[in-house]
GUVEX-440236 format. One line per 10 residues: their letters; for each residue x, y, z of N, C-alpha, C. Coordinates in steps of 0.001 Angstrom, whole numbers. Layout:
BEGIN
a	X/Y/Z/X/Y/Z/X/Y/Z  ...
***
This chain:
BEGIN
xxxxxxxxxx	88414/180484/115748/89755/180166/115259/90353/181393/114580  91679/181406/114188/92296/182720/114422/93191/182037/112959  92986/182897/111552/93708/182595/110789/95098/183331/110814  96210/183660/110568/97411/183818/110633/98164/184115/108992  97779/184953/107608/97345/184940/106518/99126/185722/106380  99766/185275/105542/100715/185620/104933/100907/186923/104642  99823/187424/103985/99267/189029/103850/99092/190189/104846  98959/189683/105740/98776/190159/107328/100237/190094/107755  100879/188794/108046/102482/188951/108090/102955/190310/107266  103390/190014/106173/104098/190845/105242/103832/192502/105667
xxxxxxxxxx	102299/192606/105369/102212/194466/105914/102489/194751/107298  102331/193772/108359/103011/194018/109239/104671/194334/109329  105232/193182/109332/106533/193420/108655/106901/194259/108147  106741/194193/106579/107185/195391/105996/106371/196759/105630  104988/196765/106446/104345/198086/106257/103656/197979/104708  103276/197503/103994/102971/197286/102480/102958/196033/101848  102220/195669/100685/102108/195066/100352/103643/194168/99210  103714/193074/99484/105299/192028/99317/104658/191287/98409  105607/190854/96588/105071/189714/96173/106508/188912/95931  106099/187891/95946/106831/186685/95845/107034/186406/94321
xxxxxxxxxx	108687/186682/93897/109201/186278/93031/109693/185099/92373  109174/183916/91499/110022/182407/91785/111314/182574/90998  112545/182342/91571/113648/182167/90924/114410/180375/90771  115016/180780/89099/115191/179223/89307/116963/179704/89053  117674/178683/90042/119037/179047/90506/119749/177894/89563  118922/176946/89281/119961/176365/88391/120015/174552/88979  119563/174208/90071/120177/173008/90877/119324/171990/90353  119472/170500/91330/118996/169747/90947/119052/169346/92234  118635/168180/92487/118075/167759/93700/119016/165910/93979  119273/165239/95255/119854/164274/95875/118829/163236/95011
xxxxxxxxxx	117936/163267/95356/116721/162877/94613/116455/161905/93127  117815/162787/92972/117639/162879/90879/119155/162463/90671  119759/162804/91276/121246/162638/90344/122101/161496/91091  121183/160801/91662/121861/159317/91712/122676/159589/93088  122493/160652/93809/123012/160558/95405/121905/159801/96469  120925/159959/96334/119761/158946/97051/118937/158337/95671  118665/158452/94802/117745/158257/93983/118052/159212/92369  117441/158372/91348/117380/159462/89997/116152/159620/89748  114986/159062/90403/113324/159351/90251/113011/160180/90851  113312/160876/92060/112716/162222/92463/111549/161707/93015
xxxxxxxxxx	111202/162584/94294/109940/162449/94666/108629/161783/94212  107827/160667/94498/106752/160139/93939/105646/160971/92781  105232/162529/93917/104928/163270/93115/105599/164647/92215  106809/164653/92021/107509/165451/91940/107499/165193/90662  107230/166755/89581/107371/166469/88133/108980/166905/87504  108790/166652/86673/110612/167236/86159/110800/168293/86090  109922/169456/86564/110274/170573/86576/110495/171432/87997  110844/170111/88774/111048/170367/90165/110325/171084/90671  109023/170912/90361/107705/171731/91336/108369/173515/90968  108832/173883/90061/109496/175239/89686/108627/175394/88133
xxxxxxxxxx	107822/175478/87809/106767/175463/86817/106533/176482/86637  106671/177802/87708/106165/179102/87546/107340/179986/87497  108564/179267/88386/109951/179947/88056/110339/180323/86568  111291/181726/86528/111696/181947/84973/112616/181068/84629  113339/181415/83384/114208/180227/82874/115556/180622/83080  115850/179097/83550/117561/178962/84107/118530/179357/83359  118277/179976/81911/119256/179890/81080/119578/181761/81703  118626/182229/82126/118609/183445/82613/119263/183970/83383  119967/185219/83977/120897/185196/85060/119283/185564/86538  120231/185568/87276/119396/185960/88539/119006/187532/88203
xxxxxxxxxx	119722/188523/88160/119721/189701/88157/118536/189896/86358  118390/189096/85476/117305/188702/84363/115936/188644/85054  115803/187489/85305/115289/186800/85641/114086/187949/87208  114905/188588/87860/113981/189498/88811/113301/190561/87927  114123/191178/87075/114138/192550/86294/112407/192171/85360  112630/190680/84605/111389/190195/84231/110082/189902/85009  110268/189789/86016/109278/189438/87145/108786/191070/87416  109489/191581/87898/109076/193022/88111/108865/193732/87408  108723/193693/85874/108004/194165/84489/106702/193854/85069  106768/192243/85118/105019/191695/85207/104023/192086/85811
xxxxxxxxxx	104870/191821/87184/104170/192394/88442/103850/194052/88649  104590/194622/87703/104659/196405/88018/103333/196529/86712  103111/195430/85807/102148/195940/84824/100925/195634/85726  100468/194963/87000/99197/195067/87327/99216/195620/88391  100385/196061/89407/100108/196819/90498/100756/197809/90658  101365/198600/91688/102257/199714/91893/103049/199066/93139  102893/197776/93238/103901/196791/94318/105401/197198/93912  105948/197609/95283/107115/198731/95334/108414/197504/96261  107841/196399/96884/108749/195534/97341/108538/194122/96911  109901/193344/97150/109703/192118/96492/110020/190796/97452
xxxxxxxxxx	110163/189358/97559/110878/188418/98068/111537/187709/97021  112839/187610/96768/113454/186443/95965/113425/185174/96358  112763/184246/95879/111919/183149/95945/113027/181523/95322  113959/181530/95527/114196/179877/94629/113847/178612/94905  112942/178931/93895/111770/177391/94452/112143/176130/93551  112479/176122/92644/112750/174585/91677/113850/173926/92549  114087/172467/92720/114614/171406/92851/115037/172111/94488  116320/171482/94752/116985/172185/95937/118033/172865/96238  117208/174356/96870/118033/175184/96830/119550/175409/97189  119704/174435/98455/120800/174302/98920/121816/173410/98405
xxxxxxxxxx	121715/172732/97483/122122/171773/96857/123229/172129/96059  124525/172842/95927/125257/173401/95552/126778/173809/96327  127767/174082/95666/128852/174231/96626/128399/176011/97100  128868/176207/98147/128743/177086/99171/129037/178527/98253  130111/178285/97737/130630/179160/96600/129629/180307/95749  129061/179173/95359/127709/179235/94091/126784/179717/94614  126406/179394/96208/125184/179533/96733/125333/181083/97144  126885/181412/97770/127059/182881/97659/126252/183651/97030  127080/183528/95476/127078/184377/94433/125588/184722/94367  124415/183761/94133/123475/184105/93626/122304/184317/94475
xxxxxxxxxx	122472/184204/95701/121879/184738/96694/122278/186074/97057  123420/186679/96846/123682/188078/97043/123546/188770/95763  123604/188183/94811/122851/188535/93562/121160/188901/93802  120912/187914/93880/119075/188211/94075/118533/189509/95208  119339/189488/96604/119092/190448/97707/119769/191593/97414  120947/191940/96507/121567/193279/96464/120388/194529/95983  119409/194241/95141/118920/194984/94702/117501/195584/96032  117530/196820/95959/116956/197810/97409/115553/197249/97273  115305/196859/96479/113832/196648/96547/113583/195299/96824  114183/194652/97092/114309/192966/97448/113696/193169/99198
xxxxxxxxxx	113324/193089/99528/112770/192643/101231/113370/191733/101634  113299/190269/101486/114088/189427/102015/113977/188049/100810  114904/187182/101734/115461/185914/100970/114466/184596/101216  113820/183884/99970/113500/182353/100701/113841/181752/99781  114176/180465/100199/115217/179368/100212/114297/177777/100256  113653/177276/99311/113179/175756/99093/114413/174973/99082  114391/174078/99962/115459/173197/100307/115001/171979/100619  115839/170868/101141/115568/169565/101912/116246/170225/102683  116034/169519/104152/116726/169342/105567/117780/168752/105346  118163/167894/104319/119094/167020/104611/120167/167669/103678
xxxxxxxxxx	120002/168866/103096/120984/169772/102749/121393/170807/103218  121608/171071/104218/122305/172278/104967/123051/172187/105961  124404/172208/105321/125547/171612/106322/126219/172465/106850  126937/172472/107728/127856/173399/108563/127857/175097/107536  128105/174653/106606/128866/175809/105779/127493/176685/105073  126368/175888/105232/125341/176607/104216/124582/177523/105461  124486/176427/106559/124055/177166/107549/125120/178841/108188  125894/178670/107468/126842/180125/108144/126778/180887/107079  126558/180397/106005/126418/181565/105109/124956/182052/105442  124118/181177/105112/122480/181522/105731/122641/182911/106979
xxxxxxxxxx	123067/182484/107925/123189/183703/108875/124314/185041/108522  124751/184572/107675/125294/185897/107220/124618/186964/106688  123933/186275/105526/122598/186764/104458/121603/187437/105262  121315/186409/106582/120441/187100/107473/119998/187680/108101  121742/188461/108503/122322/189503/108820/121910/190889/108512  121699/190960/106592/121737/191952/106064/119863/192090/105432  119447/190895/105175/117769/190933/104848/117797/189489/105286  116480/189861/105798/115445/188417/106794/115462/187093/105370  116018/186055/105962/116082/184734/105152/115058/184113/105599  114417/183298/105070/113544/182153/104935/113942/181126/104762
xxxxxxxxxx	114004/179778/105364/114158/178501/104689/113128/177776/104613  112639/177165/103561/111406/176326/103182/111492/174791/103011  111425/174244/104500/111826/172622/104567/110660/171989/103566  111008/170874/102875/110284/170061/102092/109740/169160/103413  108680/168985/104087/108885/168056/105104/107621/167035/104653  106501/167506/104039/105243/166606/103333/104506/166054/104543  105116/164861/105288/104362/163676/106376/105091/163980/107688  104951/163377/108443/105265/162644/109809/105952/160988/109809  105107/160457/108879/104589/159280/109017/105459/158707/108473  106385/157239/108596/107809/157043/108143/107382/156157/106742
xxxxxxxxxx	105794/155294/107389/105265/154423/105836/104989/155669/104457  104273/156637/104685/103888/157669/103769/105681/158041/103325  106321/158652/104220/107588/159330/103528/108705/158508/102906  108284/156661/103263/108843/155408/102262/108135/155611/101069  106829/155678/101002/106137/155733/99675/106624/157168/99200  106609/157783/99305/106967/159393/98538/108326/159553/97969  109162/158562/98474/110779/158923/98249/110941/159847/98834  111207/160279/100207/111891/160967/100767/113051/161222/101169  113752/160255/101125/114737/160311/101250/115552/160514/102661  115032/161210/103802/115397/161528/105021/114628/160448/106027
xxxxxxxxxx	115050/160526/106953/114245/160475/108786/113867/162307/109463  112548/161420/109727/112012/162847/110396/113395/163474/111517  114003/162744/111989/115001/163323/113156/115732/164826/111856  115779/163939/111150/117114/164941/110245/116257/166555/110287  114471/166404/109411/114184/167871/109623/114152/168434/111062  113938/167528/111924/113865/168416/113319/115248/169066/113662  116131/168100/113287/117914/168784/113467/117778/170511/112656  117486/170192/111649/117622/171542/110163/116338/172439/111181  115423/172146/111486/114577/173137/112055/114851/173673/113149  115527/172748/114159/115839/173453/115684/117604/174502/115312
xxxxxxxxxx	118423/173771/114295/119808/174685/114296/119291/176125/113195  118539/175862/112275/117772/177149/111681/117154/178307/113191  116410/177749/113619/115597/178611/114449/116553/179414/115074  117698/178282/115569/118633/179318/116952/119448/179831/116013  119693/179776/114727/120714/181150/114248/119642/182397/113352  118534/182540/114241/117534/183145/113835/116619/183515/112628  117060/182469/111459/116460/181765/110615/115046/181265/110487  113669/182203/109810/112823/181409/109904/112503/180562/109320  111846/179312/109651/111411/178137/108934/110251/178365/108741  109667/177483/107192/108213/177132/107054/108713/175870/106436
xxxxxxxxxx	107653/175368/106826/107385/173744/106419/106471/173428/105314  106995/172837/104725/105687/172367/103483/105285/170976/103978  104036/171187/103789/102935/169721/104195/101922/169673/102925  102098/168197/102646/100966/168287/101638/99621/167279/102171  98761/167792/101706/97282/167084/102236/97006/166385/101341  96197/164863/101880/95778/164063/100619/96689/163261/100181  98433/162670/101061/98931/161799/100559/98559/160292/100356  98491/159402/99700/98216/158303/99788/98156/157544/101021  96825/156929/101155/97040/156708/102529/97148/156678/104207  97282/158116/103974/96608/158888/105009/95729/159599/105420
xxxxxxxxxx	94769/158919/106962/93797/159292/107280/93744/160838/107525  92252/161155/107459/92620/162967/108498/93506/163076/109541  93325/162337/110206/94380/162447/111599/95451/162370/111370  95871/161341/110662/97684/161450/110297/97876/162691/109780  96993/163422/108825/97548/164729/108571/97812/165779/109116  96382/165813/110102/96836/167112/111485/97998/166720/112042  98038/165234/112363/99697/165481/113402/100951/165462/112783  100831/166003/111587/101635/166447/110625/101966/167416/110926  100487/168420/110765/100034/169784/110731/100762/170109/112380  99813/169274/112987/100517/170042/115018/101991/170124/114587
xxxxxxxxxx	102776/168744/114257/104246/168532/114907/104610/169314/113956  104695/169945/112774/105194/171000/111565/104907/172411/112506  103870/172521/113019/103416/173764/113174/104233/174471/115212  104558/173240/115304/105399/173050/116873/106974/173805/116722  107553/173897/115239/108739/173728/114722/109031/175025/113924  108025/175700/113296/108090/176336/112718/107611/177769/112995  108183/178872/111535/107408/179613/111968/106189/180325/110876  106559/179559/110006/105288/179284/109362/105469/178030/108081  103893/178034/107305/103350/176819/107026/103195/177394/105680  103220/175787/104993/102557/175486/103332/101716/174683/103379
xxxxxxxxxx	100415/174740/103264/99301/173839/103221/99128/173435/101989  99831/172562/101529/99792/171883/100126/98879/170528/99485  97551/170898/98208/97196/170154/98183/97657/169192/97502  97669/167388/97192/98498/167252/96976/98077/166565/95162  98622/167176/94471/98527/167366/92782/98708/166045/92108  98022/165572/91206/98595/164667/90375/99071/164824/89398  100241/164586/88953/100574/165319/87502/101328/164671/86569  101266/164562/85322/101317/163674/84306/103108/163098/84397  103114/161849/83872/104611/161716/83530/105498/161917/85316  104399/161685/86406/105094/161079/88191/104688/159629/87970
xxxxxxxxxx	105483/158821/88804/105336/157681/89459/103871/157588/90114  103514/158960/90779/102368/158941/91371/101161/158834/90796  100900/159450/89471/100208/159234/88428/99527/157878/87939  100818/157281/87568/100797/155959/87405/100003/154824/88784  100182/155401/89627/99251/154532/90673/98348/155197/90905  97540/156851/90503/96531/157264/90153/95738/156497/89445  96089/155956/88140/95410/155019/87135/95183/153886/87972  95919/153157/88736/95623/152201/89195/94286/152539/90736  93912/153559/90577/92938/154100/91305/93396/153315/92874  94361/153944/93318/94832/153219/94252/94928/154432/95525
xxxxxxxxxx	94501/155396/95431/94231/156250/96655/93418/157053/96299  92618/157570/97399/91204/158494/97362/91970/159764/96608  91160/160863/96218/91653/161698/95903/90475/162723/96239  90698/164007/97143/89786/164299/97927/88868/165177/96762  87899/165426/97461/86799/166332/96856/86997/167940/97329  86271/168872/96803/87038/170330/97201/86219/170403/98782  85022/170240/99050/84468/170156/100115/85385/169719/100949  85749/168568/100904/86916/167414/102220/87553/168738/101789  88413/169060/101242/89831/169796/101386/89246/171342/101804  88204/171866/101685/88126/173116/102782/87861/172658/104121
xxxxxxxxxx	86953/171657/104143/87053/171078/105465/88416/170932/106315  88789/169809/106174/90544/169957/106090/91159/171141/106569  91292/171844/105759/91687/173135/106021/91184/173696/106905  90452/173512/107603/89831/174786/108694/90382/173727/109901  90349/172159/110030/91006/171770/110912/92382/171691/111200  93084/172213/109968/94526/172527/109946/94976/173674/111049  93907/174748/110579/94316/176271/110949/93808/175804/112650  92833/175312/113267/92688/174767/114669/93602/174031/115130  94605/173481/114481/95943/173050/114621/96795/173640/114958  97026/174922/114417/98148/175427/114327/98433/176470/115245
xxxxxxxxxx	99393/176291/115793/99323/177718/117190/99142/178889/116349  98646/180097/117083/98289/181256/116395/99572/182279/115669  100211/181549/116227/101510/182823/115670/102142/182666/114670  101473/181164/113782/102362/180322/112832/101368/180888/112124  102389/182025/110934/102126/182312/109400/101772/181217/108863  100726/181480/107794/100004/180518/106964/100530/180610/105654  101316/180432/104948/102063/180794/103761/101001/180443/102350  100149/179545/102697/99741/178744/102026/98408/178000/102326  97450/178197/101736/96462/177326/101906/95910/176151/100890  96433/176213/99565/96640/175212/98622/97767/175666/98067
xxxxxxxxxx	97293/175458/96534/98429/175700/95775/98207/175398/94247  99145/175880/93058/98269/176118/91594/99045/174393/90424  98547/173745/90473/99535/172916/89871/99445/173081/87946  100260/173244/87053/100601/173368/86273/99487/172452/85435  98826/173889/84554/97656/173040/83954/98115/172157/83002  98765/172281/82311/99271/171200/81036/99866/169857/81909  99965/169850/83332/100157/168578/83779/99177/168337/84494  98814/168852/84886/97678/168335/85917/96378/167269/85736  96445/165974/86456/95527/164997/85884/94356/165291/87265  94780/165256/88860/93565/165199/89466/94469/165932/90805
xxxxxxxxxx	93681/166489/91389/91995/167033/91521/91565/167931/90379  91045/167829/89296/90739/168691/88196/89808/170268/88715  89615/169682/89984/88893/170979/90451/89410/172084/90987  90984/171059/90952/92206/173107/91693/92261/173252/90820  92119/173569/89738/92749/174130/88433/91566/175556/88178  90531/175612/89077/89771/176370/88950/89796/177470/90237  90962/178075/90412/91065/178551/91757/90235/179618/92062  89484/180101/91058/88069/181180/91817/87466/180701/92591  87181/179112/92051/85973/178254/92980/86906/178009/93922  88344/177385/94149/88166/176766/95504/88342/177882/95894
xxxxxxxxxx	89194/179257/95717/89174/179881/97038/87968/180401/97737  86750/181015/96609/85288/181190/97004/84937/179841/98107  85220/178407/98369/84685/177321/98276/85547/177533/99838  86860/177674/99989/87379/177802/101066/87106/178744/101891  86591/180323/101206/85974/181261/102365/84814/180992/102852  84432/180306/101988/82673/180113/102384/82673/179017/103851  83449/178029/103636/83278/177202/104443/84463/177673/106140  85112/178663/105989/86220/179271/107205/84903/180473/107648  83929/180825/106733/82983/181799/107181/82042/180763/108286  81682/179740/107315/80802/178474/108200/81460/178305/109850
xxxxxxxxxx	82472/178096/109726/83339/177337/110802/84138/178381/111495  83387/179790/111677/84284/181162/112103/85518/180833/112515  86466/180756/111184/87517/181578/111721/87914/182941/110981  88422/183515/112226/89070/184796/112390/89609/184948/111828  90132/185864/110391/91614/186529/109701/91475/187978/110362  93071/187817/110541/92807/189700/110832/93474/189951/109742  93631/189677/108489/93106/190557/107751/92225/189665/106456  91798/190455/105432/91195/190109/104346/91654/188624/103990  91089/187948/103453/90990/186555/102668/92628/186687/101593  93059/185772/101281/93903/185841/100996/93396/185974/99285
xxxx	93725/186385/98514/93752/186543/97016/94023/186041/96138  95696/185508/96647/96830/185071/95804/97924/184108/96602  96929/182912/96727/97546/182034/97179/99024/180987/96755  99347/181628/95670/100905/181107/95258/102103/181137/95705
***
């Protein structure tokens, strides 16, 4: 099997090593403000999964300048991606979405743009600005897509029909827009198999992936039926396992963005064992060494 490592993308691409900046733009999500829902995603905490993003009170042009203090105090990393990951990105008048997206890419050392969104936000007008942006540095859009499965994406609050991300993924692709999909593993309910054909039909669509494990975290809805011990919650073994049948999933050309993910220790109730990411990622090479697959390049490091 043939891993496909984010890290490998990027120096290809851009010849050197790329880190990923989280920016928080300010939005809020359909979710929350009483256009589909004010609870937000089942597992979704109030900090719109943006926990690692700087603070909104910050401007964009702040907010990078601080990131690249951080990042310049442990490496000599010379390029960046502007990242707006809290709530949804697209979620804003067109106007707004301008401003602070050409805010974040003006600066030379920016590489390119990604964009956490729903599918069910990108309308005529976001999509033309998108290809404008894309014009000048490579955009990213990062569909929230989680399941397949219409019972799982009733339980999650999703809010969409799968038709809607396939619409946002096939009109992204043809205005040369890449997509990655976020999938999370371990939703309530679903067997292994429902998750690979998550994994295939995400990985059919895209052009690359978030292998997301999926977090419990204090003060969700989801939590609350945690206590009620009402779905398995995997062990780190199942979830490297997992994972190596993901990557046998996935056609070879689909970037791996992601092979878990860090959930916010002051919330985090279960799997108590990601919170220790030396072990799983040791726990995940060991077992992709077991089950040869191929990276062309090194193990990934910094899976965030």
């Amino acid at each position: 099997m043939y891993y496909y490592s984010l890290n490998e993308y990027l120096q290809k691409t851009f010849g050197e090593k790329v880190y990923k900046i989280s920016l928080d733009g300010g939005m809020t999500c359909p979710n929350r403000d009483g256009t589909l829902d004010t609870r937000g995603c089942i597992f979704c905490s109030r900090g719109g999964s943006g926990e690692f993003a700087a603070s909104r009170t910050l401007t964009v042009t702040e907010q990078l300048e601080q990131a690249k203090e951080r990042i310049r105090s442990k490496t000599d990393c010379r390029k960046f991606i502007a990242y707006f990951q809290p709530f949804t990105n697209t979620y804003a008048p067109v106007v707004y979405l301008k401003s602070i997206f050409e805010e974040a890419t003006a600066p030379e050392d920016i590489a390119a743009l990604s964009i956490a969104t729903r599918p069910d936000c990108l309308g005529d007008d976001v999509l033309a600005l998108l290809g404008e942006l894309n014009a000048v540095k490579p955009v990213w859009v990062e569909l929230g897509l989680q399941t397949i499965h219409p019972e799982t994406a009733a339980y999650i609050r999703r809010g969409y029909e799968l038709s809607v991300y396939d619409r946002a993924a096939e009109r992204l692709r043809n205005a040369g827009i890449q997509v990655i999909t976020h999938v999370i593993l371990g939703l309530p309910g679903e067997s292994r198999e429902m998750m690979l054909e998550t994994v295939r039909y995400a990985g059919e669509r895209s052009d690359g992936i978030k292998l997301q494990l999926l977090h419990v975290l204090r003060d969700t809805d989801l939590y609350e039926d945690y206590k009620r011990q009402a779905f398995h919650v995997m062990s780190l073994e199942e979830y490297a396992e997992l994972l190596c049948d993901c990557v046998e999933a996935l056609p070879k050309q689909v970037v791996i963005h992601r092979l878990t993910g860090d959930g916010d220790k002051r919330l985090l109730v279960a799997p108590l064992w990601s919170g220790d990411k030396k072990r799983v990622l040791n726990t995940i090479r060991r077992e992709f060494e077991r089950r040869n697959v191929v990276q062309g390049n090194k193990f990934e490091k910094n899976q965030k």
